[in-house]
mmCIF file of the C-alpha atoms, coordinates in Angstrom:
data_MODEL
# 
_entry.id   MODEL 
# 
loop_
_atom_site.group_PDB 
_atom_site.id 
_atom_site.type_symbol 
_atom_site.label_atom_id 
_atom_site.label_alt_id 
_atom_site.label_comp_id 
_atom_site.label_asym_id 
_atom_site.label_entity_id 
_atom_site.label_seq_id 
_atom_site.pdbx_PDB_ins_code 
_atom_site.Cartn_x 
_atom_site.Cartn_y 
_atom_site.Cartn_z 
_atom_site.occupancy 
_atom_site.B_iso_or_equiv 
_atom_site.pdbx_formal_charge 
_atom_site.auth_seq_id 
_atom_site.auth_comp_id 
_atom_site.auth_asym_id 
_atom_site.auth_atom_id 
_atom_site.pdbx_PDB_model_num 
ATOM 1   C CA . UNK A 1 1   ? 141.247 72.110  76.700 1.00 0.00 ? 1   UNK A CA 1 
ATOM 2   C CA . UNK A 1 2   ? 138.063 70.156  77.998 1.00 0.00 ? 2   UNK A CA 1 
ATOM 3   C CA . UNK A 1 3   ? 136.132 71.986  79.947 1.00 0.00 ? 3   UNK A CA 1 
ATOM 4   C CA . UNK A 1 4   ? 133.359 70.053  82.655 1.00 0.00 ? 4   UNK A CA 1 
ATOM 5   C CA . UNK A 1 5   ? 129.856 70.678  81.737 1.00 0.00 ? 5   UNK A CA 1 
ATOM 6   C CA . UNK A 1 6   ? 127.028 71.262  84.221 1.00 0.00 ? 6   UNK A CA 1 
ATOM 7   C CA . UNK A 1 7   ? 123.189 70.272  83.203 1.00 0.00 ? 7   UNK A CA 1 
ATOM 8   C CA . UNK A 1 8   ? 120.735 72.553  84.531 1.00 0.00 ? 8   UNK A CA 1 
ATOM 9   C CA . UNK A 1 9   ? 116.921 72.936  84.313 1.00 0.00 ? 9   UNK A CA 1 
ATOM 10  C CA . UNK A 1 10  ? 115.355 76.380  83.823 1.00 0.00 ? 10  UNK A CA 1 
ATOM 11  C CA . UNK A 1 11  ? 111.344 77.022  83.697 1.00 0.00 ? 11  UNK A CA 1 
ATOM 12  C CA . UNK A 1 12  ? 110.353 79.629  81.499 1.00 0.00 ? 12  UNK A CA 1 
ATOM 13  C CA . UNK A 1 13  ? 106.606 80.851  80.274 1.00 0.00 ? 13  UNK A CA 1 
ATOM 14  C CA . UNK A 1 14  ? 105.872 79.666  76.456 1.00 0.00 ? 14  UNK A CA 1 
ATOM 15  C CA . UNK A 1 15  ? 106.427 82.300  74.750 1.00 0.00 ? 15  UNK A CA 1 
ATOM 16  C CA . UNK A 1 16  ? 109.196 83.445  75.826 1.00 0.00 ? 16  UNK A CA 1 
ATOM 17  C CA . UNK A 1 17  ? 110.580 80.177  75.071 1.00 0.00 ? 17  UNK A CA 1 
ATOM 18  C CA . UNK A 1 18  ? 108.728 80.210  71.322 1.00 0.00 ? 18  UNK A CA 1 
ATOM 19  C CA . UNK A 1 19  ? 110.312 83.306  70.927 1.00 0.00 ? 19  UNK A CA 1 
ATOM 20  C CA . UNK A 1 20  ? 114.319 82.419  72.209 1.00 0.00 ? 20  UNK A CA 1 
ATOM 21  C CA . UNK A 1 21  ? 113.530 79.087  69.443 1.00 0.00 ? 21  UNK A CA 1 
ATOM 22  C CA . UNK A 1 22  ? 112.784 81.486  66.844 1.00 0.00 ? 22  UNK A CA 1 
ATOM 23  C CA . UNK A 1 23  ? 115.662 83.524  67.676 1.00 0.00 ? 23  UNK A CA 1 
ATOM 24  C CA . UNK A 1 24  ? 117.931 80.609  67.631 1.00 0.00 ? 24  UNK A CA 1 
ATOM 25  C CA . UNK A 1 25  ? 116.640 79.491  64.382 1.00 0.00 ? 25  UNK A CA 1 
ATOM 26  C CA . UNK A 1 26  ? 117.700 82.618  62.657 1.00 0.00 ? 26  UNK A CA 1 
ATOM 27  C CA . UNK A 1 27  ? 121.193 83.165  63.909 1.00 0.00 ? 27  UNK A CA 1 
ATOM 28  C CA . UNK A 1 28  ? 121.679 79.595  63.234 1.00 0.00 ? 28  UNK A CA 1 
ATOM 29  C CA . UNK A 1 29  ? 123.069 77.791  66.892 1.00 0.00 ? 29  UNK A CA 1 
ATOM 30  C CA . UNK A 1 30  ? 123.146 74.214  66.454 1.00 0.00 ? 30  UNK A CA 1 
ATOM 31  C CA . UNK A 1 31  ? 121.098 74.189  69.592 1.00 0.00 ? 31  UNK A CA 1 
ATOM 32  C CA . UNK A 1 32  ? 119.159 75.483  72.485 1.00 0.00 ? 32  UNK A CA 1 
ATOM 33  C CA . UNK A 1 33  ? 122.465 75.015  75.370 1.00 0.00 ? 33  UNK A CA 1 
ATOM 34  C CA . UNK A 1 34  ? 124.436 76.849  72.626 1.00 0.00 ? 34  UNK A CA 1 
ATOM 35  C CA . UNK A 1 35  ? 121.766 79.791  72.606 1.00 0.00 ? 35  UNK A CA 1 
ATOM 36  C CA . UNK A 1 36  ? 121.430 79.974  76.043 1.00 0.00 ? 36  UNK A CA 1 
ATOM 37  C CA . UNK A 1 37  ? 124.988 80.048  76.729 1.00 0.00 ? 37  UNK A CA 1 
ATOM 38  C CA . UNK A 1 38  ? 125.643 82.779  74.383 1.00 0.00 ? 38  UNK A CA 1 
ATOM 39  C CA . UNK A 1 39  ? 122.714 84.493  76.401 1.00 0.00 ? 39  UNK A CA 1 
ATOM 40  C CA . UNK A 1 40  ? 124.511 84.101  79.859 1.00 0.00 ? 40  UNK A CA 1 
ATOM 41  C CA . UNK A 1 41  ? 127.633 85.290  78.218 1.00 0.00 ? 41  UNK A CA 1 
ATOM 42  C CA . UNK A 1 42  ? 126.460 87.954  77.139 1.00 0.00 ? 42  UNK A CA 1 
ATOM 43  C CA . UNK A 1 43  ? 124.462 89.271  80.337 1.00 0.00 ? 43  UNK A CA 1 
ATOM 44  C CA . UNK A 1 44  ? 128.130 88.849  81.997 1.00 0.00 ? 44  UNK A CA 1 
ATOM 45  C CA . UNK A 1 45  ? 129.623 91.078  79.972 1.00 0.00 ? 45  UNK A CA 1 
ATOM 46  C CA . UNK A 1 46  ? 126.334 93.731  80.214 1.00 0.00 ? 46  UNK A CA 1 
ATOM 47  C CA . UNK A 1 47  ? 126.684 93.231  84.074 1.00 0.00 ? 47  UNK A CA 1 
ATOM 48  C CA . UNK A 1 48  ? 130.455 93.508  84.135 1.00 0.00 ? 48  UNK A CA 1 
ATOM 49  C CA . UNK A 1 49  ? 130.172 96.870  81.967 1.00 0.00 ? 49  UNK A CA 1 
ATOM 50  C CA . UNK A 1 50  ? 127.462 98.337  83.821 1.00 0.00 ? 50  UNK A CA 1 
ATOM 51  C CA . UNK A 1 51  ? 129.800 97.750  87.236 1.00 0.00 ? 51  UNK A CA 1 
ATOM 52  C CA . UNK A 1 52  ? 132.451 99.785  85.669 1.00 0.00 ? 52  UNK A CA 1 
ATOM 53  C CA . UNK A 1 53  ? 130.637 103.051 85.895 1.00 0.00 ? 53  UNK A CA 1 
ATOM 54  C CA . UNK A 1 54  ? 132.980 105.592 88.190 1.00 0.00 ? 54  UNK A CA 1 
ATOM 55  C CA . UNK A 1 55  ? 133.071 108.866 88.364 1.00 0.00 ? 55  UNK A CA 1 
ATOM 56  C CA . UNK A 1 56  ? 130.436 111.337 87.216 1.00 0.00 ? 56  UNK A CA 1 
ATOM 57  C CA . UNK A 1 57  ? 128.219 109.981 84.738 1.00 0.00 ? 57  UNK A CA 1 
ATOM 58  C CA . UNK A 1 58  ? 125.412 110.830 82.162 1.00 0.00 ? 58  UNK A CA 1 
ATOM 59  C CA . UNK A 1 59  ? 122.772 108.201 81.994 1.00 0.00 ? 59  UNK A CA 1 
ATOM 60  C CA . UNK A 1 60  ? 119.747 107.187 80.690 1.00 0.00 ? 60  UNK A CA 1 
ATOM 61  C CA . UNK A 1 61  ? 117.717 104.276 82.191 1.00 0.00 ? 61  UNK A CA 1 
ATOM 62  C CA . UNK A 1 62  ? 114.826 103.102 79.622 1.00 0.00 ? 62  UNK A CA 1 
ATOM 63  C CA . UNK A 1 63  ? 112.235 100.614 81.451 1.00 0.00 ? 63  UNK A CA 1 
ATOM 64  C CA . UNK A 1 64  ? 109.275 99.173  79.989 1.00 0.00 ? 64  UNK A CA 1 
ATOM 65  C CA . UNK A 1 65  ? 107.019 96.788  82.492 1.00 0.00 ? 65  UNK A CA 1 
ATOM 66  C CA . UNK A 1 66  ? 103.362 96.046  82.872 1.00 0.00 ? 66  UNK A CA 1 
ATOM 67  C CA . UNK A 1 67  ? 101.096 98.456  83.866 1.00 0.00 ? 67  UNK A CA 1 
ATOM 68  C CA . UNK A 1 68  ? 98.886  96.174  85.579 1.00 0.00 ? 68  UNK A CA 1 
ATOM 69  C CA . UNK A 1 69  ? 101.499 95.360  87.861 1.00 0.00 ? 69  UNK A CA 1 
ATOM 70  C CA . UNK A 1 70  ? 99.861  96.111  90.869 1.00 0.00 ? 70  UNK A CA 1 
ATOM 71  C CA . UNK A 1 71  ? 101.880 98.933  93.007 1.00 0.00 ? 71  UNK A CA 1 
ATOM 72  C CA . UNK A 1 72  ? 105.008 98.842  90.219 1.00 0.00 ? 72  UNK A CA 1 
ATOM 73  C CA . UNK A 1 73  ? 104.387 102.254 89.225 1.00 0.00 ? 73  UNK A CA 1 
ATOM 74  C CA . UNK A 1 74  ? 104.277 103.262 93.230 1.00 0.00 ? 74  UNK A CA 1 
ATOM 75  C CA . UNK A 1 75  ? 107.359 101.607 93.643 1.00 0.00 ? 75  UNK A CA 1 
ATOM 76  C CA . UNK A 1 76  ? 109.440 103.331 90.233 1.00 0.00 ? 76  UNK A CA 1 
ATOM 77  C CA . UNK A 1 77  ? 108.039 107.003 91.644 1.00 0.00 ? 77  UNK A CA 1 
ATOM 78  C CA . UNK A 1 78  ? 109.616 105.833 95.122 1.00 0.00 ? 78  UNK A CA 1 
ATOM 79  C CA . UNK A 1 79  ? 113.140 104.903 93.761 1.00 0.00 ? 79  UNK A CA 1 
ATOM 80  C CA . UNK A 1 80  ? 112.916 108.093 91.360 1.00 0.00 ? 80  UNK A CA 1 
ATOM 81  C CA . UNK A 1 81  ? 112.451 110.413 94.590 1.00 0.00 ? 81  UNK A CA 1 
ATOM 82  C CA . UNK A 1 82  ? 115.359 108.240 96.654 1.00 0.00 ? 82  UNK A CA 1 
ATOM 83  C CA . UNK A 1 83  ? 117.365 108.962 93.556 1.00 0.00 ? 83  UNK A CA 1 
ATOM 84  C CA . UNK A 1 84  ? 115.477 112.861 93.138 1.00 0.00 ? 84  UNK A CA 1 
ATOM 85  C CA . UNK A 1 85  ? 119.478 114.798 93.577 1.00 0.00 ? 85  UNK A CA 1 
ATOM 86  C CA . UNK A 1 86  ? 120.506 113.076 90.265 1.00 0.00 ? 86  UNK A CA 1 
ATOM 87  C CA . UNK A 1 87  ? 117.497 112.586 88.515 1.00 0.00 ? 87  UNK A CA 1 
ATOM 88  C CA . UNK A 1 88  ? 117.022 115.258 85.417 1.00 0.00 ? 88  UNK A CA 1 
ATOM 89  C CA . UNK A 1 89  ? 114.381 114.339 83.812 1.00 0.00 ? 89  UNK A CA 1 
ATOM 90  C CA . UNK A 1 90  ? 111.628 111.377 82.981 1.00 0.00 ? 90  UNK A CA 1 
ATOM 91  C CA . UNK A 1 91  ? 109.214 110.335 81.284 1.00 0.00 ? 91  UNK A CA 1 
ATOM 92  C CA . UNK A 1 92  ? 106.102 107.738 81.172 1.00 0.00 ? 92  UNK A CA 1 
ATOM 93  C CA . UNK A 1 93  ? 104.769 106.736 77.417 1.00 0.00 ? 93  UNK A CA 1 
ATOM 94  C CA . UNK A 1 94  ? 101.581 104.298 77.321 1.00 0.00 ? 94  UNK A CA 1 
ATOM 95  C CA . UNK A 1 95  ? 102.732 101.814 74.949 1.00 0.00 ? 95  UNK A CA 1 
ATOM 96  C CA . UNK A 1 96  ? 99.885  99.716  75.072 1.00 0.00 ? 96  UNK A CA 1 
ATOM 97  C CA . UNK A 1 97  ? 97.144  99.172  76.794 1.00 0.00 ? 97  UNK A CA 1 
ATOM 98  C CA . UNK A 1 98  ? 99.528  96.484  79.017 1.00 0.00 ? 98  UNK A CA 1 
ATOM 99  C CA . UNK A 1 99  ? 102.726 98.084  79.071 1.00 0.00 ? 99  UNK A CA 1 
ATOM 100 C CA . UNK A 1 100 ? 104.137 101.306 79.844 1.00 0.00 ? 100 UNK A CA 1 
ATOM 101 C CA . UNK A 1 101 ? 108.221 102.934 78.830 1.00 0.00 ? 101 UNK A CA 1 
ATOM 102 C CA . UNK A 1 102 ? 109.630 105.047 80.849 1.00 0.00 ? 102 UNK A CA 1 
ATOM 103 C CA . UNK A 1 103 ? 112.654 106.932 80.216 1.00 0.00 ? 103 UNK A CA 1 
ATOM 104 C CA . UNK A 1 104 ? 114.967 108.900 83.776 1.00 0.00 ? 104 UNK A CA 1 
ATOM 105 C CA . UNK A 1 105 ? 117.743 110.870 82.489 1.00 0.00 ? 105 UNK A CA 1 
ATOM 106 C CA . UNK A 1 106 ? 120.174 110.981 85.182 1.00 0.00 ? 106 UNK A CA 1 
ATOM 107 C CA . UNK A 1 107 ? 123.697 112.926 85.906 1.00 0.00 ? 107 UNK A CA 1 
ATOM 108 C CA . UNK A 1 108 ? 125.703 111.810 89.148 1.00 0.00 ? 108 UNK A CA 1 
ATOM 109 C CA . UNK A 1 109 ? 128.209 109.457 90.646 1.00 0.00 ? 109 UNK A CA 1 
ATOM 110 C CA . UNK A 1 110 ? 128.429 106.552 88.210 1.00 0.00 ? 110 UNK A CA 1 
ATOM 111 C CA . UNK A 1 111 ? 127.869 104.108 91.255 1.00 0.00 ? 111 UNK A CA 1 
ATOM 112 C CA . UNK A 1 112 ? 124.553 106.337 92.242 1.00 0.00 ? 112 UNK A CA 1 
ATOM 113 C CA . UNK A 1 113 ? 123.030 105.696 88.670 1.00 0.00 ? 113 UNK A CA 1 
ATOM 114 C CA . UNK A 1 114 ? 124.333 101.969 88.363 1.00 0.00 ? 114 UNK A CA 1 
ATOM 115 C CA . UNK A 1 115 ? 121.902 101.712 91.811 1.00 0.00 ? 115 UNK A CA 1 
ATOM 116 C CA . UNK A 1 116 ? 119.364 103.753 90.812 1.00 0.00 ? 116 UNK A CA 1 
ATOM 117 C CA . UNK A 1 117 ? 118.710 101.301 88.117 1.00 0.00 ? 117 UNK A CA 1 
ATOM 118 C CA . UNK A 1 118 ? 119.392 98.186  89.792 1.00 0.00 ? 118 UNK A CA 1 
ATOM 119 C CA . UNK A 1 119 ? 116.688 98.753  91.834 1.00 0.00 ? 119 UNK A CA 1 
ATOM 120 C CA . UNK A 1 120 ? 114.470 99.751  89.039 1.00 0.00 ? 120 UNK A CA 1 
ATOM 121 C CA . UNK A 1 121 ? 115.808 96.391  87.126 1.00 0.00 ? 121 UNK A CA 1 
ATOM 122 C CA . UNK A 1 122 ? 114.758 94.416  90.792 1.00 0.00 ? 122 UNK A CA 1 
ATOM 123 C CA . UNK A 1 123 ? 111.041 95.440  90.654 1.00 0.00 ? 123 UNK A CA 1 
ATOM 124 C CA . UNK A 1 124 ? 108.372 92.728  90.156 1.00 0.00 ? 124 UNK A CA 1 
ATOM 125 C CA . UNK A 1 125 ? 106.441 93.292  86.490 1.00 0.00 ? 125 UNK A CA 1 
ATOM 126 C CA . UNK A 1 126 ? 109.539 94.911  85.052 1.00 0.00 ? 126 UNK A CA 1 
ATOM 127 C CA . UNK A 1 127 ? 110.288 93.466  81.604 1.00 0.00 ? 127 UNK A CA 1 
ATOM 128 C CA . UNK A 1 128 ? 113.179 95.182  80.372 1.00 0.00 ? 128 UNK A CA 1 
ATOM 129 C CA . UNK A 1 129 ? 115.438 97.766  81.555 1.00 0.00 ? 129 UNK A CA 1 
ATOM 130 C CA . UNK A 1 130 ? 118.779 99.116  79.992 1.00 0.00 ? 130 UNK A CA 1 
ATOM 131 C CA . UNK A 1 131 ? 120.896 101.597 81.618 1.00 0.00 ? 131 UNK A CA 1 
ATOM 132 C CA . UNK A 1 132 ? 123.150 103.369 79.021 1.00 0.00 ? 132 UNK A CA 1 
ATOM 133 C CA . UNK A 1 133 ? 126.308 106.211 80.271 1.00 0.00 ? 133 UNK A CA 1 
ATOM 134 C CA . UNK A 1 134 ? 128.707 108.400 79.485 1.00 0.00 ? 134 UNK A CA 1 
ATOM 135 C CA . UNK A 1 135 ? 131.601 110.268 81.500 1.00 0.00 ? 135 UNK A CA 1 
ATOM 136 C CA . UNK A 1 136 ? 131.987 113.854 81.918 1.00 0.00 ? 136 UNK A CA 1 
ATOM 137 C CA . UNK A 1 137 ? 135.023 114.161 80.101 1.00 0.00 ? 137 UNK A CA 1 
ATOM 138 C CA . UNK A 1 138 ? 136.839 117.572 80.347 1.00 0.00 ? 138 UNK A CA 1 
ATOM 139 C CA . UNK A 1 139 ? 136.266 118.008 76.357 1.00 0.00 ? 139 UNK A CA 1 
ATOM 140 C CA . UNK A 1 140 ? 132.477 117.824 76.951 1.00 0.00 ? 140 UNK A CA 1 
# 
């Protein structure tokens, strides 16, 4: 089965391009398309799970972004105080002297969390952010 192939053009900084040809390099793709579509499928499949999140949930949301972000870290304390009834715990580790982790521990309605850390994942200067979960099943 053929499938039709669309060309696109993406702009991305240097090294973050050096660092996706390395990448590709070592798990041996033929090519860059081939990386890159292996990328896209698998941010589909991270999206797709983290819509599936019903119910009550455990979660942990791990961030790192830049410190020098100017108002970033205004803006995480404002989503963590929107979010404050399901919020457990958090906390901020200095990294480096650009970047900062921090770590919410959350328990709620799986659709509050999945939120909670799409609007974390929205912010400008955020580099990374992962939301991991668990149900509440009766046996825990």
């Amino acid at each position: 089965m053929e499938q039709d192939i669309n060309r696109i053009g993406i702009s991305l900084p240097e090294n973050l391009l050096k660092n996706f040809d390395g990448i590709i390099l070592q798990r041996g793709y033929s090519s860059r398309s081939e990386g890159i579509r292996d990328a896209i499928r698998n941010y589909i499949v991270s999206y797709e799970w983290m819509n599936d999140v019903q119910g009550e949930r455990v979660g942990v949301i791990t961030i790192v972004y830049s410190h020098s972000q100017r108002g970033l870290e205004d803006n995480l304390t404002e989503i963590q105080h929107e979010f404050e009834s399901i919020i457990k715990s958090s906390m901020h580790v200095h990294l480096d002297h650009d970047n900062c982790l921090e770590v919410v521990v959350l328990r709620g309605e799986g659709q509050d969390v999945k939120i909670a850390a799409e609007k974390m994942m929205a912010l400008k200067g955020v580099k990374h952010v992962k939301l991991t979960t668990t149900s509440l099943g009766k046996d825990l």
